[in-house]
C-alpha positions as CSV (number, residue, x, y, z in Angstrom):
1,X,0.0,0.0,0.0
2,X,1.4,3.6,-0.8
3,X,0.6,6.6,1.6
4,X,0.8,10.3,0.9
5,X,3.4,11.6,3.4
6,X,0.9,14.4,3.4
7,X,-1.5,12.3,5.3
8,X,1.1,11.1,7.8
9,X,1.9,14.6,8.9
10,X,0.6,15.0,12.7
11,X,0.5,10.9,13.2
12,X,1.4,9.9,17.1
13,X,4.6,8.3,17.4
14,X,3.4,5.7,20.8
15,X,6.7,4.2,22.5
16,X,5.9,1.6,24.3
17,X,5.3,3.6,27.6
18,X,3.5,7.0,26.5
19,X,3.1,9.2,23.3
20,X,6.8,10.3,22.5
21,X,5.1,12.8,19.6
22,X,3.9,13.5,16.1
23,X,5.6,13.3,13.3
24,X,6.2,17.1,11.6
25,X,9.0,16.1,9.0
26,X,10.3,13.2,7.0
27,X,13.9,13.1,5.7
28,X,14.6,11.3,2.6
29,X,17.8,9.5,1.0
30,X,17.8,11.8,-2.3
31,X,20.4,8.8,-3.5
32,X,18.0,6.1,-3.5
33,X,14.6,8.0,-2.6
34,X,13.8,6.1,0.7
35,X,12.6,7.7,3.6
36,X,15.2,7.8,6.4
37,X,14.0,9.1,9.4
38,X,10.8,10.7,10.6
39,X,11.3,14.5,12.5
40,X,9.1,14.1,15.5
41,X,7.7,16.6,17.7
42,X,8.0,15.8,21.2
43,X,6.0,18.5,22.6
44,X,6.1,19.7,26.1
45,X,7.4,16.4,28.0
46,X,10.6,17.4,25.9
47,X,10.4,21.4,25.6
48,X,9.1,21.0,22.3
49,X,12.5,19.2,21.4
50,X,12.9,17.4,17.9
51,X,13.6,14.2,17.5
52,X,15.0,11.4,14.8
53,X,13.1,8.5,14.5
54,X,14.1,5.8,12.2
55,X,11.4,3.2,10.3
56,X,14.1,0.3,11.9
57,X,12.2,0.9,14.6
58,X,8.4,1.4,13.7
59,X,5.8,-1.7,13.9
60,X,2.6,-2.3,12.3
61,X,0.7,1.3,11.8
62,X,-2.9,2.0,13.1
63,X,-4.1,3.8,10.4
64,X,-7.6,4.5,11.9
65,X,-5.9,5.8,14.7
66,X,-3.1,7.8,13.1
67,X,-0.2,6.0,15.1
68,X,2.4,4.5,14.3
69,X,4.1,2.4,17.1
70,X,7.9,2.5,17.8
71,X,9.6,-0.5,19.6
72,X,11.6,2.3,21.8
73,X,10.8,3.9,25.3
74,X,10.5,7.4,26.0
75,X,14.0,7.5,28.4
76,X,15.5,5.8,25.3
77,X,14.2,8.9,23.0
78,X,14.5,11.2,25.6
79,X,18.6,10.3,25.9
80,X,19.1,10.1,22.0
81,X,22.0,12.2,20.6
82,X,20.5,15.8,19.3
83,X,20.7,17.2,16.2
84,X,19.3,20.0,14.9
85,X,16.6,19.9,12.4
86,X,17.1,22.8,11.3
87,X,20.7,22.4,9.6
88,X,21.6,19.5,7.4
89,X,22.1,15.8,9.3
90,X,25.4,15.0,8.0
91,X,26.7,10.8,7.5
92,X,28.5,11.6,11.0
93,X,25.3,12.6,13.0
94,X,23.2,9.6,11.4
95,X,26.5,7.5,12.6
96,X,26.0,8.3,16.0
97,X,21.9,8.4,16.3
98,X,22.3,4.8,14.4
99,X,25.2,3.8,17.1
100,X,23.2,5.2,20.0
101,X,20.2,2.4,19.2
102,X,22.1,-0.2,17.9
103,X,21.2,-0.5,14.5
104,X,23.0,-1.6,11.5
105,X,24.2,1.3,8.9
106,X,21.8,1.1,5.9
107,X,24.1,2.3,3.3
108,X,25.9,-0.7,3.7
109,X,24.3,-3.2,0.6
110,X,22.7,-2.8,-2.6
111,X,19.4,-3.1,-1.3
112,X,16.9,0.0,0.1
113,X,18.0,-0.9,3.6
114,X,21.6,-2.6,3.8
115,X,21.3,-5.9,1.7
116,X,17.5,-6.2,2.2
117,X,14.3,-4.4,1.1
118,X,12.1,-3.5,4.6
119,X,14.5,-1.9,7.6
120,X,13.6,-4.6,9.8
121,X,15.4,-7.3,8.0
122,X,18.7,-5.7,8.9
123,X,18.3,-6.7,12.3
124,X,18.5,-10.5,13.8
125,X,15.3,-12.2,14.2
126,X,13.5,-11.0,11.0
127,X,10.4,-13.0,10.1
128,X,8.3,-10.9,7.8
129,X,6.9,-6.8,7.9
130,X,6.6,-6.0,11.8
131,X,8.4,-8.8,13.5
132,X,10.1,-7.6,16.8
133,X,13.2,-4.9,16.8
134,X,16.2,-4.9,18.1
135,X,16.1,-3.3,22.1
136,X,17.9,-0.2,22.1
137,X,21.2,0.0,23.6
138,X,22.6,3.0,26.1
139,X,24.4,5.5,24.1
140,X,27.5,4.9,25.6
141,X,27.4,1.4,24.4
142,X,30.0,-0.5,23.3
143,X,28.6,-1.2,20.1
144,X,29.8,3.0,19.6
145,X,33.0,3.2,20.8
146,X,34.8,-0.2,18.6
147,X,37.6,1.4,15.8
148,X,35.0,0.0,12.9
149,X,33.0,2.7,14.3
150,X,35.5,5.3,14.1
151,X,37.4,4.4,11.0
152,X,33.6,4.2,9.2
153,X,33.4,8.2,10.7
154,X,36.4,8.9,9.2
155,X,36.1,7.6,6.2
156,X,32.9,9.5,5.3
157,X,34.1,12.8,6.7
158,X,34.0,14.6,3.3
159,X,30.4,13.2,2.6
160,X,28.2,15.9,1.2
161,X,24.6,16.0,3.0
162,X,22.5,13.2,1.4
163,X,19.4,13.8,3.4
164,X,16.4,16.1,2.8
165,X,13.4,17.4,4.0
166,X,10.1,15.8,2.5
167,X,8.6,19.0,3.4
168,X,10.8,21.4,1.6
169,X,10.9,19.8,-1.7
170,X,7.3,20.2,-1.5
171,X,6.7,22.8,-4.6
172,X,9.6,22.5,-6.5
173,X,9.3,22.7,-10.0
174,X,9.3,20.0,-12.2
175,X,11.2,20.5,-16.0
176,X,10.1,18.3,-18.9
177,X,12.5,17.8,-21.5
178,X,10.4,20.6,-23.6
179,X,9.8,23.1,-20.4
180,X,8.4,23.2,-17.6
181,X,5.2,21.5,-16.8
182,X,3.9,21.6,-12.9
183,X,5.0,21.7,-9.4
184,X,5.7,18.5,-6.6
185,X,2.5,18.7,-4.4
186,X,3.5,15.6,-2.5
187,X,4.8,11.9,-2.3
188,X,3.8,8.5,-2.2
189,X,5.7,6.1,-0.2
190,X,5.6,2.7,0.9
191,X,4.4,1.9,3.8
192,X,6.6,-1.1,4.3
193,X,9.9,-0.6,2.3
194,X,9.5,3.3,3.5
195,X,10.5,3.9,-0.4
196,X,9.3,6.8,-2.2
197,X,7.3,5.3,-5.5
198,X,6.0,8.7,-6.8
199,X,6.3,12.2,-6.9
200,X,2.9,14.0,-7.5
201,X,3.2,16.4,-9.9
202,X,0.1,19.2,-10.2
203,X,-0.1,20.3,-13.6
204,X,-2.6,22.9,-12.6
205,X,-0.7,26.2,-13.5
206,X,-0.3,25.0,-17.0
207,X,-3.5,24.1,-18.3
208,X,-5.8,24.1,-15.7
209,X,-4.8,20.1,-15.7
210,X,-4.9,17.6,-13.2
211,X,-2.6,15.6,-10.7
212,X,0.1,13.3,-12.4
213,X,2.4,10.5,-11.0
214,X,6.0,10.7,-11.5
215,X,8.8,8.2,-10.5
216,X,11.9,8.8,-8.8
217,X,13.6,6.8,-11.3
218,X,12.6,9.0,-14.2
219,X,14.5,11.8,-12.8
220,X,17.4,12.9,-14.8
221,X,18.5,15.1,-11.8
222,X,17.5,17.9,-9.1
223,X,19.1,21.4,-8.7
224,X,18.2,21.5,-4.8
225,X,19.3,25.2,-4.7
226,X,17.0,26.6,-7.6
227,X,14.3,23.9,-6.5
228,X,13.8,22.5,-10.0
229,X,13.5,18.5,-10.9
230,X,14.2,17.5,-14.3
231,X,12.7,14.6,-15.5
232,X,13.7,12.6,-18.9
233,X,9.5,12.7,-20.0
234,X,8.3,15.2,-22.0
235,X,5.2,17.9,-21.6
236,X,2.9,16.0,-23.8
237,X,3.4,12.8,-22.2
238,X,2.9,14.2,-19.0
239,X,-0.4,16.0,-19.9
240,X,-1.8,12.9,-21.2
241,X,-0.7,10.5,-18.3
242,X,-3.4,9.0,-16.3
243,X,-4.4,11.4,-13.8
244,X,-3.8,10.6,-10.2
245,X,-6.8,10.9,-7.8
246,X,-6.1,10.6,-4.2
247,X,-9.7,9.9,-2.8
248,X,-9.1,6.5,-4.7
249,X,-6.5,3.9,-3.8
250,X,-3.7,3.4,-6.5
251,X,-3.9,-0.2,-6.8
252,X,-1.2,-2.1,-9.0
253,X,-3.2,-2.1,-11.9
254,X,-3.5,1.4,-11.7
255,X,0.3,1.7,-11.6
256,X,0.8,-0.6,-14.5
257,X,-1.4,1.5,-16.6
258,X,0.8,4.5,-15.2
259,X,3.9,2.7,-16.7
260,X,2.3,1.4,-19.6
261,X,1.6,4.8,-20.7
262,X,5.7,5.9,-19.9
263,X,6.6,3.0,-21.5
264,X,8.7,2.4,-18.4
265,X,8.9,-0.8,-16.1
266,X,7.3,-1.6,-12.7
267,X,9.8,-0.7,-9.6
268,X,8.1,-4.3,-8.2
269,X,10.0,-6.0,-11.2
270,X,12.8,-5.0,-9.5
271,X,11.9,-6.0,-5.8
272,X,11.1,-9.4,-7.2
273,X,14.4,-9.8,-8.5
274,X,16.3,-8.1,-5.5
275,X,14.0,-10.6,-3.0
276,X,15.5,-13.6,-5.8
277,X,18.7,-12.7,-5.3
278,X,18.7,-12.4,-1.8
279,X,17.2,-16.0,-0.8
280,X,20.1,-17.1,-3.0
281,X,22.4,-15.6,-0.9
């Protein structure tokens, strides 16, 4: 199932001894288009403090409910590293928040999360979408202070700042290959793999059009400074894409139709194969 992160905006993040938040933010892996982390809004318990948390961590939603359970308590949140929200998270800051819980780094395979496709099957014990987490660990575990840790700091030093705000690239203009055609009004995620499967593009200011679906992978690049995303489709084929409705749930067959019309193939062709290759493994 896909979700507008839209939607998710102002969902409860419930530890497993009280309401640590809701979620305000979402940062995204602009490499691989996967969201990262969720910015959370601790409120008052926390002075209003801002806090990281990563899908590794979040168990089956409750959609009716708007929450979305974390596997962490609030003294575990509560003693997380900082980092400020308002300033890029650099690979060092993600280093320690990841060492901090205990979690495996998820840049480290070809897959959307380390070798695998969900965030829980990094961890030990994985049996399918929602099985237990890993506990938490103190943050001046071990686990943070070995020399893999610090060589891995090192070694990424240099790295330029990989992560952005879901909210911010909100608006940003999308370029055809003809011109420009329409603006990002949100994006569609997975609710398992946290992977972002479309950009929604409102064509609106153009022709008085519709909402269109874009995917990531049709993205020739992004100038994150002049908030423009260039995509290898042109105008025409945008206007006449099958328009996107979000009272109405985009069901596979939907999507097919979506890439029919691209001539462009299914991301799921892919997850089969990436699942294929890993059971070999």
């Amino acid at each position: 199932m896909l979700r507008n992160l839209n939607d998710l905006a102002g969902y409860a993040i419930e530890a497993t001894d009280g309401t640590i938040g809701h979620v305000e933010d979402f940062y995204f892996d602009d490499q691989k288009w996967v969201v990262r982390y969720l910015v959370v809004d601790t409120g008052s318990w926390l002075s209003r403090r801002k806090v990281l948390i990563s899908p590794i961590a979040i168990g089956p939603p409750d959609w009716s409910q708007k929450k979305l359970p974390v596997s962490l308590t609030k003294e575990q949140v509560e003693k997380s590293p900082d980092i400020d929200t308002d300033k890029p998270v650099s690979r060092q800051h993600e280093m320690r928040y990841l060492g901090y819980y205990g979690y495996p780094y998820y840049w480290g395979g070809a897959g959307l999360w380390g070798g695998g496709l969900y965030p829980n099957m990094m961890l030990p014990g994985y049996s399918g979408f929602g099985s237990p987490h890993a506990t938490a660990l103190e943050e001046d575990n071990a686990y943070a202070r070995t020399e893999a840790v610090k060589a891995e700091s090192a070694r990424h030093d240099d790295d330029d700042p990989h992560l952005r705000s879901c909210k911010a690239v909100k608006g940003h203009h999308i370029d055809a290959s003809d011109g420009e055609i329409g603006h990002v009004q949100g994006l569609l995620v997975d609710e398992e793999s946290w992977a972002i499967r479309y950009l929604i593009v409102n064509t609106s200011n153009w022709w008085g059009g519709h909402e269109v679906l874009v995917a990531p992978q049709w993205i020739k690049g992004v100038d994150w400074h002049e908030e423009t995303v260039a995509v290898n489709l042109t105008r025409q084929a945008i206007k006449d894409a099958p328009a996107y409705d979000s009272n109405r749930p985009l069901d596979r067959q939907r999507e097919i139709d979506i890439h029919d019309h691209y001539g462009r193939p299914g991301y799921w062709t892919s997850d089969v194969k990436r699942n294929a290759d890993m059971s070999r493994v």
